[in-house]
MIGUVO-937578 format. One record per residue (C-alpha): residue number from 1; residue in one letter; chain; x, y, z. Coordinates in nm, 4 decimals. Each point is the difference from the previous one (the first is absolute). Layout:
REM residues N
+-----+------+------+----------+----------+----------+
! pos ! code ! unit !        X !        Y !        Z !
+-----+------+------+----------+----------+----------+
! NUM !    A !    A !        X !        Y !        Z !
...
+-----+------+------+----------+----------+----------+
***
This chain:
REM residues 234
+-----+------+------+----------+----------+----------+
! pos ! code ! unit !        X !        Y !        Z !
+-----+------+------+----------+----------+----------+
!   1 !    X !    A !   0.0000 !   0.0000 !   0.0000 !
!   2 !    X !    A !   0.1027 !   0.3215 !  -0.0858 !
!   3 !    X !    A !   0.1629 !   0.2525 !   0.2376 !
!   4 !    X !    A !  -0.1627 !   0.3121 !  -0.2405 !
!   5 !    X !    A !  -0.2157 !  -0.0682 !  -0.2450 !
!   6 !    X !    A !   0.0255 !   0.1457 !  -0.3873 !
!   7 !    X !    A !  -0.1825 !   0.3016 !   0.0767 !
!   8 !    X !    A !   0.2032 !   0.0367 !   0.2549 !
!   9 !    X !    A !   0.3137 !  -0.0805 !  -0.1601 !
!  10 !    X !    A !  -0.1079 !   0.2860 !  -0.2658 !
!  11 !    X !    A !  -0.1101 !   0.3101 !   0.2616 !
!  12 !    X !    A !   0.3925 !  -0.0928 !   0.2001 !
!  13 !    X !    A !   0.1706 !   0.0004 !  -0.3309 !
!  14 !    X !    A !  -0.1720 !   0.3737 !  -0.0683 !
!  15 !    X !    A !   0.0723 !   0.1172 !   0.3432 !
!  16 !    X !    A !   0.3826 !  -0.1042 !  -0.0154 !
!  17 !    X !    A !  -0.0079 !   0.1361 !  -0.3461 !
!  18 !    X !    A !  -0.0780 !   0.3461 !   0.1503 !
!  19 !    X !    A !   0.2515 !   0.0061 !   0.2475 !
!  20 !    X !    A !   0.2497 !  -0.1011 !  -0.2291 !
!  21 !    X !    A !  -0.0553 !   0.2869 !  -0.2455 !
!  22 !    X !    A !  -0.0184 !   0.2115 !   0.3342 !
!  23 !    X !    A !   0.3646 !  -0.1164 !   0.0925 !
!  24 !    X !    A !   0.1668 !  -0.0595 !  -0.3116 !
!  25 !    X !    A !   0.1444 !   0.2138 !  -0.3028 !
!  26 !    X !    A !  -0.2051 !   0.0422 !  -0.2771 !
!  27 !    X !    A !   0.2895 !  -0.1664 !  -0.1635 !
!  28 !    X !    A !   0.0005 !  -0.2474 !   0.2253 !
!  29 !    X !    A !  -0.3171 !  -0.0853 !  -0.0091 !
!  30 !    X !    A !   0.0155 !  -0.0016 !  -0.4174 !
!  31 !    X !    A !   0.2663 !  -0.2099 !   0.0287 !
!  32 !    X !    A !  -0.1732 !  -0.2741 !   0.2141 !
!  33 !    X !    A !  -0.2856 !   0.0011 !  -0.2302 !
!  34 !    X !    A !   0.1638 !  -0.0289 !  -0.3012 !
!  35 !    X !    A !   0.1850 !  -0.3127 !   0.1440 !
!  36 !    X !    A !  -0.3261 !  -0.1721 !   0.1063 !
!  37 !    X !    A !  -0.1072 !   0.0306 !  -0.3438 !
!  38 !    X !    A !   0.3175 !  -0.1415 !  -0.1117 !
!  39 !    X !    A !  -0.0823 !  -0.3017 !   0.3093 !
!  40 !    X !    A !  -0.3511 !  -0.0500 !  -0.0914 !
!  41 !    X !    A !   0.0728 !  -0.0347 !  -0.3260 !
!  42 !    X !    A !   0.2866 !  -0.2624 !   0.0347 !
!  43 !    X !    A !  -0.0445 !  -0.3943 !   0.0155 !
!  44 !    X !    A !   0.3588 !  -0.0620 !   0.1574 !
!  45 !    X !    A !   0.1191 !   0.2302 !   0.3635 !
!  46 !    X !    A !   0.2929 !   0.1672 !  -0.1185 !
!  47 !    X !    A !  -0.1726 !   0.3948 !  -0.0177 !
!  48 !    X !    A !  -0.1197 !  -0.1434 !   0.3615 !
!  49 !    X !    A !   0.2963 !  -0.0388 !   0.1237 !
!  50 !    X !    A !   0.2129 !   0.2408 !  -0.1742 !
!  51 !    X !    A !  -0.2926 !   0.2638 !   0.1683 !
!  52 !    X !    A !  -0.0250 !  -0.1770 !   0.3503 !
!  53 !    X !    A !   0.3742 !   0.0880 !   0.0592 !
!  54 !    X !    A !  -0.0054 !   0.3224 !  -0.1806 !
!  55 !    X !    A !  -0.2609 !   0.1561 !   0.1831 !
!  56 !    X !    A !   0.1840 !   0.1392 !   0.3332 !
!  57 !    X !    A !   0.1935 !   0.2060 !  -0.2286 !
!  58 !    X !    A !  -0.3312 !   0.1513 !  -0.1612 !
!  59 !    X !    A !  -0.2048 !  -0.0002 !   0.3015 !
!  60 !    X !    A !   0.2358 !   0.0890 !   0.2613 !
!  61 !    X !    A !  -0.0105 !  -0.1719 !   0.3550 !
!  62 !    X !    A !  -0.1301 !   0.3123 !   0.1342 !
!  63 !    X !    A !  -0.3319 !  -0.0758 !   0.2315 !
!  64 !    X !    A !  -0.3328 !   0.0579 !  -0.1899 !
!  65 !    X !    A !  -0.2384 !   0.2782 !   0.1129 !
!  66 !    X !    A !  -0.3301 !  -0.1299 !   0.0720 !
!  67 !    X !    A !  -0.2854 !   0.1728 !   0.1057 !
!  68 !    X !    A !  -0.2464 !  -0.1464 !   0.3514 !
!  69 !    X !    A !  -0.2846 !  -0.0426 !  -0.2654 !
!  70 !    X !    A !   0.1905 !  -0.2693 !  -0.2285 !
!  71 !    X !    A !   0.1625 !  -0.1917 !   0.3142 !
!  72 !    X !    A !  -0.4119 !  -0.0113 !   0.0755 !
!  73 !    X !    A !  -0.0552 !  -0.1230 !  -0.3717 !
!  74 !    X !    A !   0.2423 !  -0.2409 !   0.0028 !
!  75 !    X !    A !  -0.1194 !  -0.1386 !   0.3498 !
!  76 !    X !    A !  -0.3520 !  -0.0063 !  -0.0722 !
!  77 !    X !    A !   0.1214 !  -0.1732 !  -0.3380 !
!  78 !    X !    A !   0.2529 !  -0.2634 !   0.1678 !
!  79 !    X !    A !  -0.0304 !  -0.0111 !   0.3377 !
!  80 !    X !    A !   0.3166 !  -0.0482 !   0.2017 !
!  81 !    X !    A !   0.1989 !   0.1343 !  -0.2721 !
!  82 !    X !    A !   0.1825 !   0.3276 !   0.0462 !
!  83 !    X !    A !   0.2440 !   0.1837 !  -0.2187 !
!  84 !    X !    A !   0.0965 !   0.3536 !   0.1624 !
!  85 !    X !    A !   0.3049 !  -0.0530 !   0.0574 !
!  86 !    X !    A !   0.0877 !  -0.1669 !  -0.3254 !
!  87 !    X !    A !   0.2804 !   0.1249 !  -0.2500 !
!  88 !    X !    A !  -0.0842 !   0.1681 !  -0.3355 !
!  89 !    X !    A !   0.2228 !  -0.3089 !  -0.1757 !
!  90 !    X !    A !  -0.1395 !  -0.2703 !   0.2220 !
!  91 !    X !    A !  -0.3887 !   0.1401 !  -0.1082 !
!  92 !    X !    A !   0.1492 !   0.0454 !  -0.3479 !
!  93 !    X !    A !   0.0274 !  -0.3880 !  -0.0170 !
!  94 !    X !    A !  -0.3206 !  -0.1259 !   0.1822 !
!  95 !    X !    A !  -0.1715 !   0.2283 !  -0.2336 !
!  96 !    X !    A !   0.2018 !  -0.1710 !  -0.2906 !
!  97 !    X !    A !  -0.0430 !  -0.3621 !   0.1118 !
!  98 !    X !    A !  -0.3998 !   0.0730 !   0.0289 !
!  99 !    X !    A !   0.0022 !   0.0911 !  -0.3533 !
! 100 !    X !    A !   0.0912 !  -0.3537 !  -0.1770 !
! 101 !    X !    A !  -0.2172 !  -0.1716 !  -0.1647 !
! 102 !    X !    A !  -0.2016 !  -0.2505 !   0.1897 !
! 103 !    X !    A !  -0.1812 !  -0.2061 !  -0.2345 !
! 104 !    X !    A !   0.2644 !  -0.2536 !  -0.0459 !
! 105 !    X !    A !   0.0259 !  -0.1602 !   0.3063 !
! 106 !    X !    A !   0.3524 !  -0.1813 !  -0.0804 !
! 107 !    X !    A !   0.1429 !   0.2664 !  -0.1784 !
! 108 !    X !    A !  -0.0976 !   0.2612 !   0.2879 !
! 109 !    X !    A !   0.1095 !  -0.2020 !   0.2477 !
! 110 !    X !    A !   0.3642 !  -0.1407 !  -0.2286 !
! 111 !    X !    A !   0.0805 !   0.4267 !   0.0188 !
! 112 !    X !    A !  -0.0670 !   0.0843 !   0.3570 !
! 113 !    X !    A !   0.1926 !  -0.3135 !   0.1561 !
! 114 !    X !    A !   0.2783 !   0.1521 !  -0.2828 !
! 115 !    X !    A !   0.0256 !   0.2979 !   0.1996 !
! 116 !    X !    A !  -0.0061 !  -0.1813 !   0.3223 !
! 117 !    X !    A !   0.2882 !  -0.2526 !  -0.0949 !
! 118 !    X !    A !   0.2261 !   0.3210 !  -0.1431 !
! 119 !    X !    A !  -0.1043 !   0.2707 !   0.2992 !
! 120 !    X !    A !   0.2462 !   0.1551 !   0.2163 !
! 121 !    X !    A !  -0.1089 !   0.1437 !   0.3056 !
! 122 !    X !    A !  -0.1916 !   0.3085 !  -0.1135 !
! 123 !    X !    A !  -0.1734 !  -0.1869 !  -0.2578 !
! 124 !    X !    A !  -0.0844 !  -0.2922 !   0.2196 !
! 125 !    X !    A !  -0.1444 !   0.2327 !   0.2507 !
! 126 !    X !    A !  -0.2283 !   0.1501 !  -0.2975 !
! 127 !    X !    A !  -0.0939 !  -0.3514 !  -0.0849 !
! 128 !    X !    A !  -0.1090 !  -0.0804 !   0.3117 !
! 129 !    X !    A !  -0.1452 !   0.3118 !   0.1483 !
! 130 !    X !    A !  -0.2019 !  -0.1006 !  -0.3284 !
! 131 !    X !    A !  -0.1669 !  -0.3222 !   0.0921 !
! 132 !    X !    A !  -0.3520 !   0.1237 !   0.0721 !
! 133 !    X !    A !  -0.0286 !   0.1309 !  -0.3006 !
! 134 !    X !    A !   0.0703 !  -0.3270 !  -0.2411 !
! 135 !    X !    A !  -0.2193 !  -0.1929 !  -0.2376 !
! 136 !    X !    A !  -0.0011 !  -0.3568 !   0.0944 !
! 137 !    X !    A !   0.0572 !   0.0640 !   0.3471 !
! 138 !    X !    A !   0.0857 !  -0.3946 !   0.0917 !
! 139 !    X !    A !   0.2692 !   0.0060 !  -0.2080 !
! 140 !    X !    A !   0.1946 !   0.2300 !   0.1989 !
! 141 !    X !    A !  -0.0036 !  -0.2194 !   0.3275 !
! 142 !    X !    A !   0.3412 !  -0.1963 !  -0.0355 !
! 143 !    X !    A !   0.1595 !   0.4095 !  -0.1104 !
! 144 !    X !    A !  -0.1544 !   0.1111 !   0.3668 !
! 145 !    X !    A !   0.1174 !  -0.2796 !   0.1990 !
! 146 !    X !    A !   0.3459 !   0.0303 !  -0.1855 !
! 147 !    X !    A !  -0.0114 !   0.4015 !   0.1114 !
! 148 !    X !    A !  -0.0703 !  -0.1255 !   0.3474 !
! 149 !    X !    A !   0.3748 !  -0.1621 !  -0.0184 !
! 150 !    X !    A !   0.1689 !   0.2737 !  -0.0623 !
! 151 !    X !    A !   0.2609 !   0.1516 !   0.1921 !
! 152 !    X !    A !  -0.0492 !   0.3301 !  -0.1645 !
! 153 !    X !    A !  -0.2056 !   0.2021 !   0.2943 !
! 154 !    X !    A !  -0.1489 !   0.2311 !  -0.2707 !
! 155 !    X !    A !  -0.1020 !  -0.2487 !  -0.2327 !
! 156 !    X !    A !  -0.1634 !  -0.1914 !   0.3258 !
! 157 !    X !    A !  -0.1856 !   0.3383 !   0.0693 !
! 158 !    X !    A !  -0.1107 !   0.0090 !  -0.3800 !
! 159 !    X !    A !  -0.1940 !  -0.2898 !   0.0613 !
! 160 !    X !    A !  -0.1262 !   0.0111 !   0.3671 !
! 161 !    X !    A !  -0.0437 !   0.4192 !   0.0436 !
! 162 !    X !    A !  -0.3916 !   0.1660 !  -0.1592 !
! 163 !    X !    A !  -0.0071 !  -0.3373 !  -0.1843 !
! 164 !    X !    A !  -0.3002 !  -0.2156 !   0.0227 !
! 165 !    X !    A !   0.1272 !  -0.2542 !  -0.2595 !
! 166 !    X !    A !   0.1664 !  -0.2399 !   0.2808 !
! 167 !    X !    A !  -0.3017 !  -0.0003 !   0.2204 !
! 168 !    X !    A !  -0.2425 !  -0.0533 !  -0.2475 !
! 169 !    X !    A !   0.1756 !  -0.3099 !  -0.1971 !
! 170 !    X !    A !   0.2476 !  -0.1542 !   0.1811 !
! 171 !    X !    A !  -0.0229 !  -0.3619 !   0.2206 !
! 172 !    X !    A !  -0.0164 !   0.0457 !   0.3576 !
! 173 !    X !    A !   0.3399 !  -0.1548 !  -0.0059 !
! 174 !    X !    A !   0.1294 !   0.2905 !  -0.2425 !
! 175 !    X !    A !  -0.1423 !   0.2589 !   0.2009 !
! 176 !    X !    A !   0.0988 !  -0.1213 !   0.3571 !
! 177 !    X !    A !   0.3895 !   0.0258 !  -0.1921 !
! 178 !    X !    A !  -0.0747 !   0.3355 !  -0.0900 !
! 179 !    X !    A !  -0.0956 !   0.1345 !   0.3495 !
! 180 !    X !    A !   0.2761 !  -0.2055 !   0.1806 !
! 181 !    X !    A !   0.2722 !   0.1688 !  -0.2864 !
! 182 !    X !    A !  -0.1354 !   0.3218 !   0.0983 !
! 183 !    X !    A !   0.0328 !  -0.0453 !   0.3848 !
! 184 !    X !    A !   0.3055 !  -0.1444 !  -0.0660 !
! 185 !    X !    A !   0.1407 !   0.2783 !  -0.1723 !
! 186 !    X !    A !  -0.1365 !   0.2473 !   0.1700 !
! 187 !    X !    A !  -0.2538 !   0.1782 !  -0.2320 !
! 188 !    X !    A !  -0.3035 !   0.2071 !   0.0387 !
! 189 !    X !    A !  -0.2848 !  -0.2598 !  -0.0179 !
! 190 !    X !    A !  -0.2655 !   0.2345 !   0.0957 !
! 191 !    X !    A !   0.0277 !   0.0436 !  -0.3647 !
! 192 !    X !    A !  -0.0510 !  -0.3528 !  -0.0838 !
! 193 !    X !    A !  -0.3559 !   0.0315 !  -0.1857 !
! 194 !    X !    A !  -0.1983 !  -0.2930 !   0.1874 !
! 195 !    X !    A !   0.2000 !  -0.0836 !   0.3041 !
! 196 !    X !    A !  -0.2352 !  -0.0235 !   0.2047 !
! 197 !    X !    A !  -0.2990 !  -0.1955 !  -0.1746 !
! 198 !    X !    A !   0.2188 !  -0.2807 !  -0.0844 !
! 199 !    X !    A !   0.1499 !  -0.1003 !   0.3171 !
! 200 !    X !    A !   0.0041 !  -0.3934 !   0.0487 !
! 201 !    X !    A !   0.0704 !  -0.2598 !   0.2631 !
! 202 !    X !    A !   0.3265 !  -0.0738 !  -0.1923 !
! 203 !    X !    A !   0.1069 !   0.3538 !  -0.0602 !
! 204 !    X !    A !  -0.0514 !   0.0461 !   0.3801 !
! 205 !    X !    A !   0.1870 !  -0.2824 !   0.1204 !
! 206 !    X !    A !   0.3395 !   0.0863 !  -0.1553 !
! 207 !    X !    A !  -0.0747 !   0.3177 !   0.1338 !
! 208 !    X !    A !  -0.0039 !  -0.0758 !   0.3395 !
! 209 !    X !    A !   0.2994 !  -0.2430 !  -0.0280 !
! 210 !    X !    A !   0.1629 !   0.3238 !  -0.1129 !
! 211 !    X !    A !  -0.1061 !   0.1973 !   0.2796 !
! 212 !    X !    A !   0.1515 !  -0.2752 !   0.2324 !
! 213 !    X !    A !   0.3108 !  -0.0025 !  -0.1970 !
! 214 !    X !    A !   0.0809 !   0.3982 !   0.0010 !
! 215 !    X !    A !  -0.1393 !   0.0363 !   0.4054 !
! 216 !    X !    A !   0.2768 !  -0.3123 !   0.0848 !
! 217 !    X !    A !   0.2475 !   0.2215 !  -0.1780 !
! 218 !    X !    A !  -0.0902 !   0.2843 !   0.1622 !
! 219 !    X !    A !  -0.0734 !   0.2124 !  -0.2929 !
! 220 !    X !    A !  -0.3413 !   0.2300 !  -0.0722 !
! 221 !    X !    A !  -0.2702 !  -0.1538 !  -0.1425 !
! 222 !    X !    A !  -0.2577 !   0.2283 !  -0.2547 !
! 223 !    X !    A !  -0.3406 !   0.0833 !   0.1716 !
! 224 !    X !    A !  -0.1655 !  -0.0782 !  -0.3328 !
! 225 !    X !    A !   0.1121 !  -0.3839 !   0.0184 !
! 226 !    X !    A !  -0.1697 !   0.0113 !   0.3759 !
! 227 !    X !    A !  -0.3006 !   0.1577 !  -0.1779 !
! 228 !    X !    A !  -0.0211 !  -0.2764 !  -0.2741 !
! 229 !    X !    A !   0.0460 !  -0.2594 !   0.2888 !
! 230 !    X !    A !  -0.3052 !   0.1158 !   0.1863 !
! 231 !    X !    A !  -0.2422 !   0.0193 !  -0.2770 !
! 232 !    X !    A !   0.0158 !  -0.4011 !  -0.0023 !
! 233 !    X !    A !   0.0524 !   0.0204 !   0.4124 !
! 234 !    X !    A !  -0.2171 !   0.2855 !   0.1341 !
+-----+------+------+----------+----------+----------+
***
């Protein structure tokens, strides 16, 4: 089931066309459109690619400018799914990815794990901070759980910060990995869309064996794994 439906999918693609021509050039903004045309038009991925890595140098890195009423657009449109403080290249490539063609499943799915398998860390952040916003959304399910691995803290915060792809699609055992990865490494998860509604038994248990382990070596524990703990143990 989809995250956004095609509707959807159309009114986000408008607003994050709109605050792309509010951030970028004019020429910038020509030149990304004339290279979708160029990527649209192509059966193979090498005007994808050549663009994907090209685009920091045309869009800048510079933080986009977004205004309270399109954060509310995008939330009402996706919710869990936040972009404010995204880069101008970063929205520059979302915007790109959500403009292949879709209608051949194999083909649109052959380009996008492409990407993945070339990406360096910018462009694997793009790619995942992406997820939600897929066709085919199973398919990408073995790309999340690979994300989840990484050692890379801002790819790990591509995929578990304002996204509400993990939550929504992957097995409990997936998820409970991606919560204990970001206790582990310390990250924010009050920004981990659907934290709360899918606590589990299992999820819980390594949890508190966790606790245990950090209290018997006398080191801090986060109040939000004692919160998680209680909603299973009130």
């Amino acid at each position: 089931m989809l995250l956004i439906d095609i509707n959807g999918l159309k009114k986000l693609n408008g607003v994050f066309l709109k605050i792309l021509q509010g951030n970028l050039s004019p020429e910038a903004m020509e030149w990304l459109l004339q290279k979708i045309a160029l990527i649209v038009a192509e059966d193979k991925s090498v005007q994808l690619h050549l663009c994907f890595a090209h685009l920091p140098r045309i869009a800048t890195k510079k933080t986009i400018e977004i205004q309270d009423q399109e954060t509310q657009q995008i939330s009402k449109l996706l919710p869990g799914f936040l972009i404010d403080n995204w880069t101008l290249d970063k929205l520059s490539r979302v915007w790109l990815l959500m403009q292949l063609p879709s209608d051949n499943r194999e083909t649109y799915v052959k380009k996008i794990n492409s990407l993945f398998a070339a990406a360096e860390m910018n462009e694997q952040i793009a790619l995942y901070s992406a997820l939600p916003l897929y066709t085919y959304p199973e398919e990408w399910i073995s790309r999340c759980e690979e994300g989840i691995r990484s050692n890379i803290g801002t790819v790990l915060e591509a995929i578990m910060y304002h996204n509400p792809y993990p939550a929504k699609f992957l097995s409990q055992s997936a998820w409970n990995q991606l919560v204990l990865k970001a206790f582990f490494t310390e990250k924010d998860v009050s920004l981990i869309v659907g934290l709360n509604e899918r606590v589990n038994e299992a999820l819980i248990a390594t949890l508190e064996d966790y606790i245990q382990e950090r209290l018997a070596a006398n080191r801090t524990v986060a109040p939000e794994i004692y919160q998680l703990t209680q909603q299973m143990n009130p």
